[in-house]
Structure formats: structure tokens, C-alpha cells
C-alpha beads as a LAMMPS data file, in Angstrom:
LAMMPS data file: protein, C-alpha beads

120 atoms
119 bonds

1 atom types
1 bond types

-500.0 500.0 xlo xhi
-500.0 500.0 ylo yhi
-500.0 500.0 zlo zhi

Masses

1 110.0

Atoms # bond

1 1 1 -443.607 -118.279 -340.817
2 1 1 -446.582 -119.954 -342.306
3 1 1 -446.938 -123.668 -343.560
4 1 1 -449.347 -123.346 -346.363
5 1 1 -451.420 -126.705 -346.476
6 1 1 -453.238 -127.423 -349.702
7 1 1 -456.930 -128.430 -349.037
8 1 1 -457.336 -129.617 -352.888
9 1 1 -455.289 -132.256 -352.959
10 1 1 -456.872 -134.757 -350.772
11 1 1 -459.165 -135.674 -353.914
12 1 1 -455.764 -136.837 -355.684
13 1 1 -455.049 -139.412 -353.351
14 1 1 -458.137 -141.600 -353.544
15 1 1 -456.550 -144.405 -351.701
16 1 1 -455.290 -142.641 -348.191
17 1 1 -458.048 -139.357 -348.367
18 1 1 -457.948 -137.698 -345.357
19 1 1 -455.086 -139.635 -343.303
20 1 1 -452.268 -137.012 -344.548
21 1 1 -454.621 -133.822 -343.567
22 1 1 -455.157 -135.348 -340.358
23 1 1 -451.958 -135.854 -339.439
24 1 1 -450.599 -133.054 -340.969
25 1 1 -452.665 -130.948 -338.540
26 1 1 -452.027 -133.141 -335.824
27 1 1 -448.186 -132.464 -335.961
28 1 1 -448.607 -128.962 -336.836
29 1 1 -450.483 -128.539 -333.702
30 1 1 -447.900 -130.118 -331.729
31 1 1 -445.129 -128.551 -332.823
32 1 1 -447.112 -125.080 -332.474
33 1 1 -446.080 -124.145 -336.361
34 1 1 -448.718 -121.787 -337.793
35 1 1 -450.688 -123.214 -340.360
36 1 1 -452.912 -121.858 -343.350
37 1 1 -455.596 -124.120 -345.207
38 1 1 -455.283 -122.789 -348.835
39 1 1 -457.929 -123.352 -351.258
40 1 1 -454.786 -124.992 -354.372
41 1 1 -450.861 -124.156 -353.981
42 1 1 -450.572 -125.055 -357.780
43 1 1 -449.031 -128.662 -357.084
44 1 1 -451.701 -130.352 -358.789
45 1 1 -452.570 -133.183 -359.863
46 1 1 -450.451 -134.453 -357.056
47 1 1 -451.048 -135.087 -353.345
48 1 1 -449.293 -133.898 -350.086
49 1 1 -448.570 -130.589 -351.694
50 1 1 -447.252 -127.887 -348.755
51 1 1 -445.523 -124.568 -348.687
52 1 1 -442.653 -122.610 -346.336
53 1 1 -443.874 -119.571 -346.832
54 1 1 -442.993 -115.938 -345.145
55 1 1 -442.863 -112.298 -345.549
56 1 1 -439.300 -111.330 -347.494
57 1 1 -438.563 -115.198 -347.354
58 1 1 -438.318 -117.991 -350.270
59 1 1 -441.579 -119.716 -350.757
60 1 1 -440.681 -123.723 -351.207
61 1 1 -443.247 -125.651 -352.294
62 1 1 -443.284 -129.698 -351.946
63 1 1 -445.539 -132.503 -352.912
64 1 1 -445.612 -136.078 -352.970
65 1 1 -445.794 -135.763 -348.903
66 1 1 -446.975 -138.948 -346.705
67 1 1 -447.304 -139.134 -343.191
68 1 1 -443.972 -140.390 -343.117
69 1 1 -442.418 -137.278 -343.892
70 1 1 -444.220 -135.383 -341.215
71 1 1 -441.745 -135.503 -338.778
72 1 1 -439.053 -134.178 -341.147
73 1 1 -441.233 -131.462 -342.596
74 1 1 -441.967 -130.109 -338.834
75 1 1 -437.946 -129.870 -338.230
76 1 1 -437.512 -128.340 -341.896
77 1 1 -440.260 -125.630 -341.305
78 1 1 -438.655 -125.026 -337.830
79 1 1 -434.953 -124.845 -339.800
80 1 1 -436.758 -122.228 -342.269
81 1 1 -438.304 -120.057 -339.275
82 1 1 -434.706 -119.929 -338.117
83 1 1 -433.401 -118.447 -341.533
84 1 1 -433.330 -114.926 -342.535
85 1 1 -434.251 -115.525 -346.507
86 1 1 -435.172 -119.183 -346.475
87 1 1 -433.071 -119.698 -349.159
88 1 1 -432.411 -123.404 -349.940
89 1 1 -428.756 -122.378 -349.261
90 1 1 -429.229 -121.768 -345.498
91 1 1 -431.211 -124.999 -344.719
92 1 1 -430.239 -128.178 -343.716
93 1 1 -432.888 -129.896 -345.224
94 1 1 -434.080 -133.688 -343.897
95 1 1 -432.371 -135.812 -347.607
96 1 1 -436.148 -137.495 -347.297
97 1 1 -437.239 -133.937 -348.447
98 1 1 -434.948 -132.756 -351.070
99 1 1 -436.269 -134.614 -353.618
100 1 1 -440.098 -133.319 -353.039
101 1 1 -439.487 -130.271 -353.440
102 1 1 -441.736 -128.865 -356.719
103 1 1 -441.022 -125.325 -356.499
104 1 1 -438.575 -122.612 -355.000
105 1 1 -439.515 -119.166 -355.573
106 1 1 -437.345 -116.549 -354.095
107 1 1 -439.427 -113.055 -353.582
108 1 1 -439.454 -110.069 -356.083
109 1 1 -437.913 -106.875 -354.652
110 1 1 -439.516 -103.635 -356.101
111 1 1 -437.905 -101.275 -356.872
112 1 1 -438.914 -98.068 -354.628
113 1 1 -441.436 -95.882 -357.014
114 1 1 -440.548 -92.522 -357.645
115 1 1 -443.368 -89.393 -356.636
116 1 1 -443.628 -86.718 -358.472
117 1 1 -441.476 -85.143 -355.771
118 1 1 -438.743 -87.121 -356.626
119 1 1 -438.511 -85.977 -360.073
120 1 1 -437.562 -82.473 -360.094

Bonds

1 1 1 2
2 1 2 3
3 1 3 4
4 1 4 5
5 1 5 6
6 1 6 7
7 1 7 8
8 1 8 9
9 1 9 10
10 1 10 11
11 1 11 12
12 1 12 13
13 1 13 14
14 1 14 15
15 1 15 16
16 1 16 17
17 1 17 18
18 1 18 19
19 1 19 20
20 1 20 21
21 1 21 22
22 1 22 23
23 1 23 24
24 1 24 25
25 1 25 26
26 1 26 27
27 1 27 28
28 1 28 29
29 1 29 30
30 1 30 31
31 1 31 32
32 1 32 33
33 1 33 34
34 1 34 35
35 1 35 36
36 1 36 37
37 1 37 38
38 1 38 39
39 1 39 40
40 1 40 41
41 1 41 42
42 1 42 43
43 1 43 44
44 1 44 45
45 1 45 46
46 1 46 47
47 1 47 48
48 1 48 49
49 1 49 50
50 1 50 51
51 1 51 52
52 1 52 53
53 1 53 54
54 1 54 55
55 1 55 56
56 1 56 57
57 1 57 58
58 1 58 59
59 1 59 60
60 1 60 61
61 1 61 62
62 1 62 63
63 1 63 64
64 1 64 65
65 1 65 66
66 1 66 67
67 1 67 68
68 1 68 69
69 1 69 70
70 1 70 71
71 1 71 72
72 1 72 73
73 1 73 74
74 1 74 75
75 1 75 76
76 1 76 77
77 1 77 78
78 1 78 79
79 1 79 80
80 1 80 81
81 1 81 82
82 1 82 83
83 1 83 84
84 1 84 85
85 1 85 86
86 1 86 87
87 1 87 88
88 1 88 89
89 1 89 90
90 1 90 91
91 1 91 92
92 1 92 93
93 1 93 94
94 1 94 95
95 1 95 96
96 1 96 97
97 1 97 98
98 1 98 99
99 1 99 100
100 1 100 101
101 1 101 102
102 1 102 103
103 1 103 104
104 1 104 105
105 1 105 106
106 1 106 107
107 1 107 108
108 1 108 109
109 1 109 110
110 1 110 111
111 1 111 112
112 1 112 113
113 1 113 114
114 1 114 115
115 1 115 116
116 1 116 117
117 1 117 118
118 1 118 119
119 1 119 120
């Protein structure tokens, strides 16, 4: 499981730049979650924006984030590390969180391609 951390949207939050990323990295640390520094996660023009994100999992995507959610976003991306699909279904999600949520985009299955093999 990786927690995506945009490293963009600092410059939207004028007021509190740098206090969020600091933190953010702080508790990440802690908590031993693995994190990736991604150049935008599409949230703009808001701050706070972070992602769930794992191989064959649901990618959520949430924004608005202060340090004051930090402690529920370590438990939720410790909740989605526990799931098999991260669907929203199977998460108990912290109610300070549900409504940050910007995006929730389950991952495409391809279909198996065919070789010329298969064909005859």
C-alpha cells in the first residue's frame, strides 16, 4: 500500500505552506506507512490532496486535508492495507474523512489478449 502525497499543493494553501507536508511526513513516518511524493494527484486547485493507492486495489483520492485529520487518515490507510480491493464498501472510514473524499477509482481489469496461438 502506498499513500500518494501531492507535492503541488502546498502553493494552494498560502496561509499554512508547509505545516501539512511536515506533519504529514511526520505521522507517516511514525506509523511506518509507505509514502510517495508525487509531482500533482489531479486535486487541484485545492490543498491537502492524498491518495490510498495499491496494486489491484481502489485508488481514493482526498483533499481539503489539515493536520487535524492526520491521525484519522493514518488509521484509514492502515484500514485500506487491511482490505483486499479497498473498496469504499470494506472500510470503516473515520466520518471526519468521508466527506473529503474527491475521487474513487476502482481499477480496470483487462481482458487477457489473445496470441495468435489462441486463434486457430
Amino acid at each position: 500500500m502506498t499513500l500518494h502525497i501531492c507535492t503541488t499543493c502546498p502553493r494552494y494553501d498560502a496561509l499554512h505552506q508547509g505545516d501539512f507536508a511536515q506533519s504529514l511526513h511526520d505521522e507517516v513516518e511514525a506509523a511506518h506507512l509507505a509514502p510517495r511524493y508525487i509531482a500533482c494527484l489531479g486535486g487541484c486547485p485545492t490543498d491537502g490532496v492524498v491518495s490510498l493507492d495499491a496494486p489491484g486495489k481502489t485508488r481514493i483520492r482526498f483533499g481539503h486535508l489539515t493536520v487535524a485529520d492526520l491521525p484519522d487518515l493514518v488509521r484509514a490507510a492502515q484500514a485500506y492495507d487491511a482490505t483486499e480491493t479497498g473498496e469504499l464498501a470494506h472500510l470503516s472510514l473515520p466520518a471526519s474523512l468521508t466527506s473529503r473524499i474527491t475521487s474513487v477509482r476502482p481499477k480496470l481489469v483487462r481482458p487477457a489478449t489473445a496470441t495468435p496461438a489462441d486463434q486457430k
